[in-house]
LOFIKE-46427 format. One record per residue (C-alpha): y, z, x; residue number from 1. Coordinates in Angstrom, 3 decimals, padded with zeros to 6 digits. Each point is the difference from the previous one (the first is absolute). Example, Ala and Ser with C-alpha at 12.3 -4.5 7.8 and 13.67 -1.06 7.14 Angstrom:
2
kedo c2=-004.500 c3=007.800 c1=012.300 i=1 $
kedo c2=003.440 c3=-000.660 c1=001.370 i=2 $
***
This chain:
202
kedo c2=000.000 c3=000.000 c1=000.000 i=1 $
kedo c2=003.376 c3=-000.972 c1=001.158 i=2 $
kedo c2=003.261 c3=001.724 c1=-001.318 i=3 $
kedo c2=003.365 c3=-001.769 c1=000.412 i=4 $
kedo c2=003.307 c3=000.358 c1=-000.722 i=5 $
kedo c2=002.947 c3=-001.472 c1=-000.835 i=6 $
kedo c2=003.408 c3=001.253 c1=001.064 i=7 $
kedo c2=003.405 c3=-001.017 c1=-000.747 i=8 $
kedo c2=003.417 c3=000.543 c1=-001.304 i=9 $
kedo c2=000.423 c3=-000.945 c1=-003.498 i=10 $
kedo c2=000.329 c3=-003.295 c1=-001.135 i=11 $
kedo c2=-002.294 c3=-001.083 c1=002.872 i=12 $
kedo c2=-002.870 c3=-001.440 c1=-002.162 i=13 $
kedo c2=-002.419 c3=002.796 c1=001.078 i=14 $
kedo c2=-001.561 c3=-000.702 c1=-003.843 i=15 $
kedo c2=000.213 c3=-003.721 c1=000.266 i=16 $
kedo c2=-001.761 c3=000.231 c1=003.530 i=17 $
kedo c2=-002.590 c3=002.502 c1=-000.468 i=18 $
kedo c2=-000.720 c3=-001.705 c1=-003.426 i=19 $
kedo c2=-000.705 c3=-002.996 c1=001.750 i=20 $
kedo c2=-002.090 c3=001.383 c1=002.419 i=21 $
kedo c2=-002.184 c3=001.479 c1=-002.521 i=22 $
kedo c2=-000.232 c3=-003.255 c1=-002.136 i=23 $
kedo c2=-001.467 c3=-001.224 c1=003.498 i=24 $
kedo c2=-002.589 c3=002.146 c1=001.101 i=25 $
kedo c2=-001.055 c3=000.036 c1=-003.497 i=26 $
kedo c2=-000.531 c3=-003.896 c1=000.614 i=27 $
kedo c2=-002.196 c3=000.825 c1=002.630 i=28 $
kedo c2=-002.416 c3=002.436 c1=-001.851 i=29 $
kedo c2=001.396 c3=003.140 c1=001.313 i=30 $
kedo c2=000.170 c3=003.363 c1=-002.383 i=31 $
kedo c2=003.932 c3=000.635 c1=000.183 i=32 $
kedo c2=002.201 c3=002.825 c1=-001.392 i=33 $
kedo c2=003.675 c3=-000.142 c1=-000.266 i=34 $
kedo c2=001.934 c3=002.649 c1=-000.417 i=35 $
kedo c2=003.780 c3=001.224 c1=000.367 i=36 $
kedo c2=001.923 c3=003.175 c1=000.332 i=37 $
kedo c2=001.641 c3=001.806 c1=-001.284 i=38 $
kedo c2=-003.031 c3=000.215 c1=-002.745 i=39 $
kedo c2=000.040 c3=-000.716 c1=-003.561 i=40 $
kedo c2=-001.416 c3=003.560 c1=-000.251 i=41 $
kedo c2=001.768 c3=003.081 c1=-001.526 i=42 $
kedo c2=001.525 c3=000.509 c1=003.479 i=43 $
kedo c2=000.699 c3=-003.112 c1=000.688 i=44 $
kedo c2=001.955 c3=-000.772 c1=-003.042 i=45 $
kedo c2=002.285 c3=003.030 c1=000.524 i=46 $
kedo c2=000.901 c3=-001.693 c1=003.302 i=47 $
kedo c2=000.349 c3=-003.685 c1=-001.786 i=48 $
kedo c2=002.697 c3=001.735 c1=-002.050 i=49 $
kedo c2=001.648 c3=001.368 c1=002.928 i=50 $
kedo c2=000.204 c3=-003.043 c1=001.509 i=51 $
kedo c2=001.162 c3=-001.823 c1=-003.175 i=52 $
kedo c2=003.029 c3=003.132 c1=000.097 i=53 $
kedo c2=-001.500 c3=001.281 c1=-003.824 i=54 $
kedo c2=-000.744 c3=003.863 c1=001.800 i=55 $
kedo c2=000.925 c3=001.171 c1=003.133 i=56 $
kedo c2=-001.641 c3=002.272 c1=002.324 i=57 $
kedo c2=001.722 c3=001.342 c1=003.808 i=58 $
kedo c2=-001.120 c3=-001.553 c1=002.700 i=59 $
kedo c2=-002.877 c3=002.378 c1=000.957 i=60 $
kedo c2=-002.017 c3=000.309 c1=-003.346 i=61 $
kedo c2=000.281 c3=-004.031 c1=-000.249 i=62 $
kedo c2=-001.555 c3=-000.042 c1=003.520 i=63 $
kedo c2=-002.571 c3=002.774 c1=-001.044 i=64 $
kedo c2=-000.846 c3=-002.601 c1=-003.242 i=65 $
kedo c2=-000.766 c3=-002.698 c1=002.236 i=66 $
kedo c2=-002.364 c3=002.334 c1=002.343 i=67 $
kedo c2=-001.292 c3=000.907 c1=-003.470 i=68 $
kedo c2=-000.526 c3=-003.706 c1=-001.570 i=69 $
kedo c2=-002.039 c3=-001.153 c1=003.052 i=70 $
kedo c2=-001.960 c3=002.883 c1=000.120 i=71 $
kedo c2=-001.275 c3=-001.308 c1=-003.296 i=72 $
kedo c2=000.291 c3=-003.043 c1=000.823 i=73 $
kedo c2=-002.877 c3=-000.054 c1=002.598 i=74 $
kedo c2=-001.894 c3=002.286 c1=-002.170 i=75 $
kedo c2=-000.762 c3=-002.765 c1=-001.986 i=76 $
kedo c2=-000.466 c3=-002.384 c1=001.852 i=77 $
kedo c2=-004.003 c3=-000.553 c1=000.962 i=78 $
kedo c2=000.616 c3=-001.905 c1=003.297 i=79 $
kedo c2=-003.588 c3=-000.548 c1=000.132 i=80 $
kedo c2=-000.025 c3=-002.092 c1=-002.694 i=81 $
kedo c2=002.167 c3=-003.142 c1=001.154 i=82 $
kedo c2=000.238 c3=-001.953 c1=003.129 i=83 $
kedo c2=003.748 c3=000.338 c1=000.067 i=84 $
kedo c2=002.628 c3=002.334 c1=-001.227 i=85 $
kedo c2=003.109 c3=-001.200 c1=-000.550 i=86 $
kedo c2=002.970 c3=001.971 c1=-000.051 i=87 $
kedo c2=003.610 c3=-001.325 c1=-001.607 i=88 $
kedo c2=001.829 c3=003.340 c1=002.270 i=89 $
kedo c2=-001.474 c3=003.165 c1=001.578 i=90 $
kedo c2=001.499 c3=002.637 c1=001.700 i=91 $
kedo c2=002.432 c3=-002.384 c1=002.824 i=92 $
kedo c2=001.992 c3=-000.644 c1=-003.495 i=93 $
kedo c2=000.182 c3=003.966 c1=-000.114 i=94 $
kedo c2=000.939 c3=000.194 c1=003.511 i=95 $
kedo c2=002.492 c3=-002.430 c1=000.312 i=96 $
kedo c2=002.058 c3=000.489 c1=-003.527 i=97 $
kedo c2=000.078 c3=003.923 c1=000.125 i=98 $
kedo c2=000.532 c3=000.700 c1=003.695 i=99 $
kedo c2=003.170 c3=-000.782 c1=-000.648 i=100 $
kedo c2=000.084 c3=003.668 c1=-001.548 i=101 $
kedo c2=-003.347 c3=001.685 c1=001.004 i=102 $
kedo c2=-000.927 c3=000.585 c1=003.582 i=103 $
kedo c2=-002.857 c3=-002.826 c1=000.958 i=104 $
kedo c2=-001.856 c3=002.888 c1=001.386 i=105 $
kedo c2=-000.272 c3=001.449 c1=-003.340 i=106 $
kedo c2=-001.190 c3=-003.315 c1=-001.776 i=107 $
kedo c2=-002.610 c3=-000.406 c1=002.522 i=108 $
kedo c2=-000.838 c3=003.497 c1=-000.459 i=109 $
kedo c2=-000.565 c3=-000.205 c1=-003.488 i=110 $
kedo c2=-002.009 c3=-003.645 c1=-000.148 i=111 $
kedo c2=-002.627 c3=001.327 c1=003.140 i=112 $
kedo c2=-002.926 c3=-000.588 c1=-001.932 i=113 $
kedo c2=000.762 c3=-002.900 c1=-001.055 i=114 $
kedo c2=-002.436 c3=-003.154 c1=000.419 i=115 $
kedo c2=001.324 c3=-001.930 c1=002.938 i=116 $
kedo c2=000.770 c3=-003.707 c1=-000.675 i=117 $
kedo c2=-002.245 c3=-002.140 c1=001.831 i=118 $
kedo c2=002.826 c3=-002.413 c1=000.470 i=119 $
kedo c2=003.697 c3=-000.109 c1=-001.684 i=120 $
kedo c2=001.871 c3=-002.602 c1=-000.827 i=121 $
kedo c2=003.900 c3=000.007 c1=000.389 i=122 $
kedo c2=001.682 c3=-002.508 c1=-001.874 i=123 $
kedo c2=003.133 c3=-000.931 c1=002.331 i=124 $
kedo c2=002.434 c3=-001.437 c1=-002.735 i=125 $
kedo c2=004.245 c3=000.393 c1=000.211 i=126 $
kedo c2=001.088 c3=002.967 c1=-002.161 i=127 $
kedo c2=002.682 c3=-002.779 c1=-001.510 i=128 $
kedo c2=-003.405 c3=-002.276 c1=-000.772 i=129 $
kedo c2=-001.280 c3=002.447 c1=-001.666 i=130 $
kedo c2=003.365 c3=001.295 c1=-002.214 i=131 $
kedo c2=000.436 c3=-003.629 c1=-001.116 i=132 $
kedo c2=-004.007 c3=000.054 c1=-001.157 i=133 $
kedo c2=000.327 c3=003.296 c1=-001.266 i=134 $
kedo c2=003.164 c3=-000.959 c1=-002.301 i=135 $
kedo c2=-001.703 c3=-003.234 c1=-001.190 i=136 $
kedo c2=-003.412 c3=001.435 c1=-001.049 i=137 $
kedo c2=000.496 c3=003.344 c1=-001.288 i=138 $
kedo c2=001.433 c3=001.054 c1=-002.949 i=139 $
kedo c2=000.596 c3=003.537 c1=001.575 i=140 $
kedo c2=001.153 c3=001.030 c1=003.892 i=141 $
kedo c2=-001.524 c3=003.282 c1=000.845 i=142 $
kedo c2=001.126 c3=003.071 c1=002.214 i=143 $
kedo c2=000.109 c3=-001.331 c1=003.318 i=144 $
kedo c2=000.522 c3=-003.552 c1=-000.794 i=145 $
kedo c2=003.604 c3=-000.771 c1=001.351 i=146 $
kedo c2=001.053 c3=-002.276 c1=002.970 i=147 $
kedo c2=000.982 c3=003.270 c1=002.202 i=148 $
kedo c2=-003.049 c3=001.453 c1=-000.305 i=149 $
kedo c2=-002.564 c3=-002.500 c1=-000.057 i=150 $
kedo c2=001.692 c3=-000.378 c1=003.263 i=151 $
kedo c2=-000.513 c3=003.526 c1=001.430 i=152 $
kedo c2=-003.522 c3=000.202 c1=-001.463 i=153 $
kedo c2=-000.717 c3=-003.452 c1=001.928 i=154 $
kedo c2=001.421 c3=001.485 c1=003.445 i=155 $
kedo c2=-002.203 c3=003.431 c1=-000.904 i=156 $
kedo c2=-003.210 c3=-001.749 c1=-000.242 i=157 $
kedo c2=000.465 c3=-002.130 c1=003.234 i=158 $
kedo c2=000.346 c3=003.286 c1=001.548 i=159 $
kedo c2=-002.738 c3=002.160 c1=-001.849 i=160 $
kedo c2=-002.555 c3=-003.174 c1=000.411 i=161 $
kedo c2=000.440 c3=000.347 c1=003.607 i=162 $
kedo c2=-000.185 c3=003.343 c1=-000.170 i=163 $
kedo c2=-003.534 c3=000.128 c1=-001.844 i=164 $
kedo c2=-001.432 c3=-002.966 c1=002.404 i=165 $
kedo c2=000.874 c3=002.523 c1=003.111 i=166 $
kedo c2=-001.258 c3=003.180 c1=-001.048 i=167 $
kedo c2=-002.202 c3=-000.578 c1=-002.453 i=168 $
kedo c2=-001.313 c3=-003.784 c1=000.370 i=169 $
kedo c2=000.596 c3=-000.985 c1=-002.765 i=170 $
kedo c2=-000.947 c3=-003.949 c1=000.150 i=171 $
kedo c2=003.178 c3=-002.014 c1=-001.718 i=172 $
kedo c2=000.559 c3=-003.737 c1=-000.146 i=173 $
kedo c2=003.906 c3=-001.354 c1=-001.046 i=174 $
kedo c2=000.416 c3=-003.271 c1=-002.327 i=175 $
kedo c2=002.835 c3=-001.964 c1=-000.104 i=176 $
kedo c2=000.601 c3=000.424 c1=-004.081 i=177 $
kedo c2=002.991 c3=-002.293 c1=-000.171 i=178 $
kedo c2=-001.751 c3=-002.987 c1=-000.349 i=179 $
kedo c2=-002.021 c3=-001.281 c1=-002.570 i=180 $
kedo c2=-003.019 c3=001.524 c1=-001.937 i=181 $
kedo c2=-002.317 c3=-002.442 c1=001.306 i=182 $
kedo c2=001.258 c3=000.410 c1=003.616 i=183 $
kedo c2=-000.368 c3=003.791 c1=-000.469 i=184 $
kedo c2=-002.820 c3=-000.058 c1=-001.426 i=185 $
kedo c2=-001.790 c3=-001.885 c1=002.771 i=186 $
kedo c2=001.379 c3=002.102 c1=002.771 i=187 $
kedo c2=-001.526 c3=003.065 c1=-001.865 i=188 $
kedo c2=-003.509 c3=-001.553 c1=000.031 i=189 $
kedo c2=000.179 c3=-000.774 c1=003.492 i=190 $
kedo c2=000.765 c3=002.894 c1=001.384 i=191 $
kedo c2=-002.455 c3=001.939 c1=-001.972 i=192 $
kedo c2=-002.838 c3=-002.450 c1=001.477 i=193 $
kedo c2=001.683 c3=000.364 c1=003.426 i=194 $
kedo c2=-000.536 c3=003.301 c1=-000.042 i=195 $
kedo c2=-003.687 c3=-000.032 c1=-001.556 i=196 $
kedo c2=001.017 c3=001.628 c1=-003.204 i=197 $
kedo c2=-001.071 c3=-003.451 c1=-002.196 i=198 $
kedo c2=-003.212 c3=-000.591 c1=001.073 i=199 $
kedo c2=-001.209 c3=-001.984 c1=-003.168 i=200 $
kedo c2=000.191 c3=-003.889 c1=000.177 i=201 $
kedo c2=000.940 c3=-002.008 c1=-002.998 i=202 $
***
């Protein structure tokens, strides 16, 4: 079983992409889950309407729900079950939005038992890319979904990814999300069978 994960800010087409990538390895026989956080699960949902600015919670206790969510999360999850996990955010997205408030050491802290991706996937798109997507396909803009900080959440998770890939080895591969879907798309399988994580032919 391989578990990946796709990273991003928003409005980088980490559901488009992982979609995708599920619609392929489907195509080549290949028992696939695809899942997203925050959850659609009681926890979850309180953080969805965070996010979508209908309750509000301090910094801490929305960090705390988060912690919480994925703890169910993977409690649900039978890994054994499915060639591939796919994950639409994990805990980077924690990492990078919230440590601009909460001391990293503290988010790590908290997500230690988490699984460990066995590879990530950053979506590298411009945070003014993503505003213009985000303003022509939603019919909402969330919490942290503004030009100055999509551009401070960006910088944090150059800095965090590094961060993981030193201490903790975390194994992450950057695409170029500006282009097209198709062009995207392709780069993602390819570096997944670089690395050895598809190893099912067509």
């Amino acid at each position: 079983m391989k578990f990946i994960v796709f990273e991003g800010i928003d409005g980088s087409g980490l559901s488009t992409q992982s979609h995708l990538l599920k619609e392929y390895l489907l195509g080549t026989k290949a028992g696939v889950l695809l899942t997203k956080e925050p959850t659609d699960g009681m926890i979850g949902m309180l953080i969805k309407n965070t996010l979508r600015k209908r309750i509000n919670f301090d910094d801490t206790t929305l960090t705390l729900l988060f912690a919480a969510d994925r703890t169910d999360h993977l409690a649900n999850i039978n890994f054994d079950a499915y060639d591939y996990v796919l994950s639409d955010r994990y805990y980077i997205s924690n990492f990078a939005y919230q440590s601009q408030t909460i001391d990293l050491n503290f988010l790590i802290e908290i997500n230690r038992y988490a699984r460990k991706p066995d590879r990530v996937i950053f979506l590298d798109v411009k945070p003014e890319t993503c505003i213009e997507r985000i303003t022509h396909n939603r019919d909402h803009i969330e919490l942290y979904e503004n030009i100055e900080q999509l551009k401070l959440v960006k910088e944090n998770y150059l800095k965090i990814l590094e961060h993981l890939k030193t201490k903790f080895d975390l194994d992450v591969v950057f695409v170029d999300g500006n282009r097209s879907i198709e062009e995207v798309r392709k780069d993602i399988i390819d570096a997944l069978t670089d690395a050895n994580i598809l190893e099912i032919s067509d």
